[in-house]
C-alpha positions as CSV (number, residue, x, y, z in Angstrom):
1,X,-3.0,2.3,9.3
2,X,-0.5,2.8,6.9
3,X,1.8,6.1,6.1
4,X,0.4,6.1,2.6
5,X,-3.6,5.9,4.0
6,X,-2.6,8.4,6.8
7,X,-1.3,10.9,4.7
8,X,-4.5,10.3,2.1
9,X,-6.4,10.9,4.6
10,X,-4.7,14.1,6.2
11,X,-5.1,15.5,3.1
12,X,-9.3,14.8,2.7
13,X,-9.2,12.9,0.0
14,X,-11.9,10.8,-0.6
15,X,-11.4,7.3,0.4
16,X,-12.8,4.6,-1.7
17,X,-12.6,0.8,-1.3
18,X,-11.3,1.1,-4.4
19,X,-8.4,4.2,-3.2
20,X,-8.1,2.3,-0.1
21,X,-7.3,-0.9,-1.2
22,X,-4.6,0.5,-4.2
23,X,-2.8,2.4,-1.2
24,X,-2.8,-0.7,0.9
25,X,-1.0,-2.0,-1.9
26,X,1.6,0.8,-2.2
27,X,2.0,0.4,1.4
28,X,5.6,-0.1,2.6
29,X,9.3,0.2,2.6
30,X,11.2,-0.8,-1.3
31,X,7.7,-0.5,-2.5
32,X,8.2,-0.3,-6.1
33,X,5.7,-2.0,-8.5
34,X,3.9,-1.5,-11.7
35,X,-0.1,-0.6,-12.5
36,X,-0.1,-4.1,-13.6
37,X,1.6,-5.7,-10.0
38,X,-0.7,-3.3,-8.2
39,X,-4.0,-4.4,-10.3
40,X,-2.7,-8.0,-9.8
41,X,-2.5,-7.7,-6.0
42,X,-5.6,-5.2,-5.7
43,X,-7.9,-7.5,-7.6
44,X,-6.7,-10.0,-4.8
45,X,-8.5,-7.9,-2.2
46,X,-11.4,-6.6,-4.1
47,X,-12.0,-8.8,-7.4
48,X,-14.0,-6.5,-9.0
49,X,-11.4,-3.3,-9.1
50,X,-11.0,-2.6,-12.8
51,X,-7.3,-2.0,-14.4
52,X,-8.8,2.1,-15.5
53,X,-9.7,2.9,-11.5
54,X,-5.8,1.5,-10.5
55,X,-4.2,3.2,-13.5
56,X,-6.8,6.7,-12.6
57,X,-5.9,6.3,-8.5
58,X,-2.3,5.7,-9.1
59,X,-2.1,9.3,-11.6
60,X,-4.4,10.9,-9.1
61,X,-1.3,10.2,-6.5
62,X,1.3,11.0,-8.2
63,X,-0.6,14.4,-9.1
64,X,-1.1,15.2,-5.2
65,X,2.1,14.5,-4.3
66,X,1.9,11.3,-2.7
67,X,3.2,8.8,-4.6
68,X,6.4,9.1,-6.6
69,X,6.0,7.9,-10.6
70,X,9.6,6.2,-11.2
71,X,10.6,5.3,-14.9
72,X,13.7,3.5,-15.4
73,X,15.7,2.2,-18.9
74,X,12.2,2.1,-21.1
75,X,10.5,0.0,-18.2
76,X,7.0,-0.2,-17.5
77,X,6.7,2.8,-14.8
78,X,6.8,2.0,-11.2
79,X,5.2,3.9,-8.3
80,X,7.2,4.6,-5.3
81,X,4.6,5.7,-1.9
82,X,8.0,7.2,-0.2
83,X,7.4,10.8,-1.4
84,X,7.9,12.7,1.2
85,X,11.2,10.5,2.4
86,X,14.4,12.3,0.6
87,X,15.9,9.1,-1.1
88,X,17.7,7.6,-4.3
89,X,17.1,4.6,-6.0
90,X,18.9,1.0,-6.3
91,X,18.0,-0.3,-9.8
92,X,19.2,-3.9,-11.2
93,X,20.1,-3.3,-14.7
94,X,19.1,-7.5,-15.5
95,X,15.6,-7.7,-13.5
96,X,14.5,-4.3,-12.7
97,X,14.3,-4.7,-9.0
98,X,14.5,-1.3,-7.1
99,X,15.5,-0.2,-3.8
100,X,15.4,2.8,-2.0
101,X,18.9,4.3,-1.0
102,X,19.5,7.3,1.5
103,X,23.4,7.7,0.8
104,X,25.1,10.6,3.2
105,X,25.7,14.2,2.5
106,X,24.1,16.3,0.0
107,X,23.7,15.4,-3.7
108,X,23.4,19.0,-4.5
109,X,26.9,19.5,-3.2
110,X,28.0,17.4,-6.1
111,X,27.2,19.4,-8.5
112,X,29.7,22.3,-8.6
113,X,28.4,26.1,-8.9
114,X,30.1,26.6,-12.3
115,X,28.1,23.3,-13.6
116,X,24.7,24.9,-13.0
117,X,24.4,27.2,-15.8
118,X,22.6,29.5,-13.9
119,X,20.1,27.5,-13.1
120,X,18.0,27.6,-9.8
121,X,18.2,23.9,-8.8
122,X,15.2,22.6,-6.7
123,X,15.4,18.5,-6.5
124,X,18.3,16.3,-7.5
125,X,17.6,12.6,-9.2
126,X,20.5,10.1,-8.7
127,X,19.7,6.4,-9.7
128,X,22.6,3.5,-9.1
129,X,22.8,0.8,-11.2
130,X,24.4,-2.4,-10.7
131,X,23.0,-6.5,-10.5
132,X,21.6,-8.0,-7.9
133,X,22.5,-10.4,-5.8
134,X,19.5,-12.8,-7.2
135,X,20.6,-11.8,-11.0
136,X,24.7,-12.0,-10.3
């Protein structure tokens, strides 16, 4: 069973075909893809999943915590299942691709106290951008 399924199902949600076969889809490491990719694929498996119940299963993750919603340079929206694995992201500005990242130390740490503003900072963002090796 997949991490993504597992962790559905820890939580009680209420699995579908439909739910099971979009997380199947998710499933994995560098997962990154679009509502479109993950219709494409799902459809695959079960023809006669509609683009509304990916596009409503995919929010419904990303609202529960499971699935991370990444936007990146005006892109179509891709949906990451490593949510609950502290990571960056890899992003090709030519192609798009994505990849996950776990650089060392803490990116908090960058950010000096007098740079805050006062603010109470609870999550860090960093994105990397460079080409690929399939785009250089």
């Amino acid at each position: 069973m997949s991490d993504l399924l597992e962790r559905l199902r820890e939580r009680g949600w209420r699995m579908t075909a439909q739910r099971r076969v979009v997380a199947e889809v998710l499933d994995g490491e560098h997962v990154h893809l679009t509502a479109d990719e993950v219709h494409a694929r799902a459809t695959a498996r079960l023809p006669e999943i509609s683009r509304a119940t990916v596009y409503n299963t995919l929010g419904e993750m990303v609202s529960i915590g499971e699935v991370i919603e990444v936007a990146t340079d005006g892109r179509a929206k891709r949906y990451d299942p490593n949510a609950h694995r502290p990571h960056q992201h890899l992003v090709c500005s030519r192609c798009g691709t994505i990849r996950d990242v776990h650089p060392h130390g803490d990116p908090l740490a960058a950010l000096p106290a007098g740079e805050r503003f006062g603010f109470t900072v609870s999550e860090v963002e960093v994105t990397y951008r460079g080409v690929c090796p399939d785009c250089a």
